[in-house]
N, C-alpha and C positions, 0 to 999 in steps of 0.2 A: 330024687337025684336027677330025673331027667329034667323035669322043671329046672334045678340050678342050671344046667348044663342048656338049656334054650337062654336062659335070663342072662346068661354068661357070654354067649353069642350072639346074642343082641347088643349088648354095652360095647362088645370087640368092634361090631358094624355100625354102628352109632359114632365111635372112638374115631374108627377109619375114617366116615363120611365127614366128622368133622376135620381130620384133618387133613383130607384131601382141600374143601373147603378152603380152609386157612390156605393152605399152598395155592391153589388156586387163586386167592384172591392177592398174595403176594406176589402172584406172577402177572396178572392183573395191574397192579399196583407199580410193578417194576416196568412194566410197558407202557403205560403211560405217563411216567418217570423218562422214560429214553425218549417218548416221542416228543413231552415238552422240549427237549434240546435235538433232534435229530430229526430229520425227515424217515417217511417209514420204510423207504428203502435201504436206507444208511442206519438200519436196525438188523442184529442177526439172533438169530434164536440163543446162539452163547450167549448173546450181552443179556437178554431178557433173564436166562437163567440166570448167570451169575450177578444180575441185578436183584432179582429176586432171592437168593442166596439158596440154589436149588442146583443139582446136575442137570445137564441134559437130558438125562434120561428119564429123568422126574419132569420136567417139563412137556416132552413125549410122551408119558402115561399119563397126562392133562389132556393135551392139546397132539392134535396132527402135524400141526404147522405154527408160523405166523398168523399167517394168513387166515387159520383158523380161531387163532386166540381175535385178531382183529375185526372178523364178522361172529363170535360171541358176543365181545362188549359194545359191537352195534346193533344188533339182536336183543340186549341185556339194557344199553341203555340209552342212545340213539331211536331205535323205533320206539318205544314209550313217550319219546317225547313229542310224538308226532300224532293228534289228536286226530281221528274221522268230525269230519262235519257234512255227512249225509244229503243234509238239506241245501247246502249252499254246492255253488259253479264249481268251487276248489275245495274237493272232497279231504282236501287233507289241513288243520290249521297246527303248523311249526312254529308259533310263538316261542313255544318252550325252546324247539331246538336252536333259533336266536338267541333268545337267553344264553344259553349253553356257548353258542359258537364266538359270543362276543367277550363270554367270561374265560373263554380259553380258546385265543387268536391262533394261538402258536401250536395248537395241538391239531385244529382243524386245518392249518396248511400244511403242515405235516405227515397228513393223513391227503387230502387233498388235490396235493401237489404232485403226487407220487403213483402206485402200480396198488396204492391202498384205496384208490377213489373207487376203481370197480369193484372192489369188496364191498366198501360200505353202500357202494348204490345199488349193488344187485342183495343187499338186505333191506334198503328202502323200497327196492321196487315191491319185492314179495310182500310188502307191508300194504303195499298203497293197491296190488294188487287182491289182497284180501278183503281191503274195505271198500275197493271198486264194486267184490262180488258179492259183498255185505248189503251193497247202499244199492245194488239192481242197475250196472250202469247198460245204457241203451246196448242193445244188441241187434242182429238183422240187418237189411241192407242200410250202406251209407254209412252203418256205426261204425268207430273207430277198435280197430281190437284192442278190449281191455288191456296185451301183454303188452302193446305199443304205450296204451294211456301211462302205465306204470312204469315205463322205462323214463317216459317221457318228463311224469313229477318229478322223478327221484334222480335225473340229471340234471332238471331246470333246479331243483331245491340244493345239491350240491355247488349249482354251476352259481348260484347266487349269494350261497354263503362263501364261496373262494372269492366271490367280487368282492362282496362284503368286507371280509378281512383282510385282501390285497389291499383295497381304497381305502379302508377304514372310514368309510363313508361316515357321517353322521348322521344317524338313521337308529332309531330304535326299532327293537325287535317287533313292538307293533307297527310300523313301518315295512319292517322289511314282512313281516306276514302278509299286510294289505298290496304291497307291490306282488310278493309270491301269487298271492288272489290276483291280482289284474292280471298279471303272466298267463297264469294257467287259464284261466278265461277269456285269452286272446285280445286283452282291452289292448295291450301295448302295440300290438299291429295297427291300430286303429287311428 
């Protein structure tokens, strides 16, 4: 009996994790749903809920915030896209996130434009700041501080996808990775 009674409370918490899941990813879904049409300030937690077909208060037993649903899905799917390359000058190769920012213009100014940029860059920096300490970057005198270098990517990598899809440059995304690399390796001063 006890056995049932474990095996029965496991299905229960299996049942819950998926369907918190599900909600979560409708709320997920509903917010990037608002930001296609709305910049991310001109988004409020009601609209996400009631996008997502949830209460408020169910959105709140997800998430803290906006804010907080917003550096998830840059956490979730944003820094994945952004590959270490150890060996080369520009420790970080964003091919993919070009891919990504060109295949959804209107999502990225949205986010970009707005009180949403320092979310998603203070999740790129802890990104780039990880693979800094991964890859051994210089340290001791005359080094630059790692927490500077990774402020530094993850402004220059947002501040070039916002040119990007203000200009609508034509420029593919290995383009704009090879110009990111000359950026960040100071060719452009040059």
């Amino acid at each position: 009996m006890a056995r049932d009674a474990k095996r029965k409370s496991t299905g229960v918490s299996e049942r819950d994790d998926a369907r918190a899941r599900r909600t979560r990813q409708r709320l997920d879904a509903a917010f990037v749903e608002l930001l296609r049409r709305r910049t991310y300030d001109g988004i409020r937690v009601a609209d996400i809920a009631r996008k997502g077909g949830v209460g408020r208060a169910t959105f709140y037993a997800h998430y803290a915030s906006k804010d907080e649903l917003l550096r998830s899905q840059a956490d979730r799917i944003v820094v994945p896209m952004l590959r270490p390359t150890p060996d080369q000058a520009c420790m970080i190769d964003a091919t993919d996130f070009f891919e990504h920012t060109r295949a959804a213009p209107r999502l990225y100014h949205s986010i970009v434009s707005g009180s949403g940029r320092r979310i998603v860059e203070a999740s790129l920096e802890a990104h780039v700041a990880r693979v800094a300490r991964r890859g051994g970057a210089p340290t001791g005198t005359g080094a630059v501080s790692p927490a500077l270098v990774a402020r530094f990517v993850a402004a220059s990598l947002l501040g070039l996808a916002a040119w990007w899809v203000e200009t609508t440059a034509e420029m593919s995304a290995a383009e704009m990775q090879a110009t990111f690399a000359r950026l960040c390796e100071g060719g452009a001063l040059r």
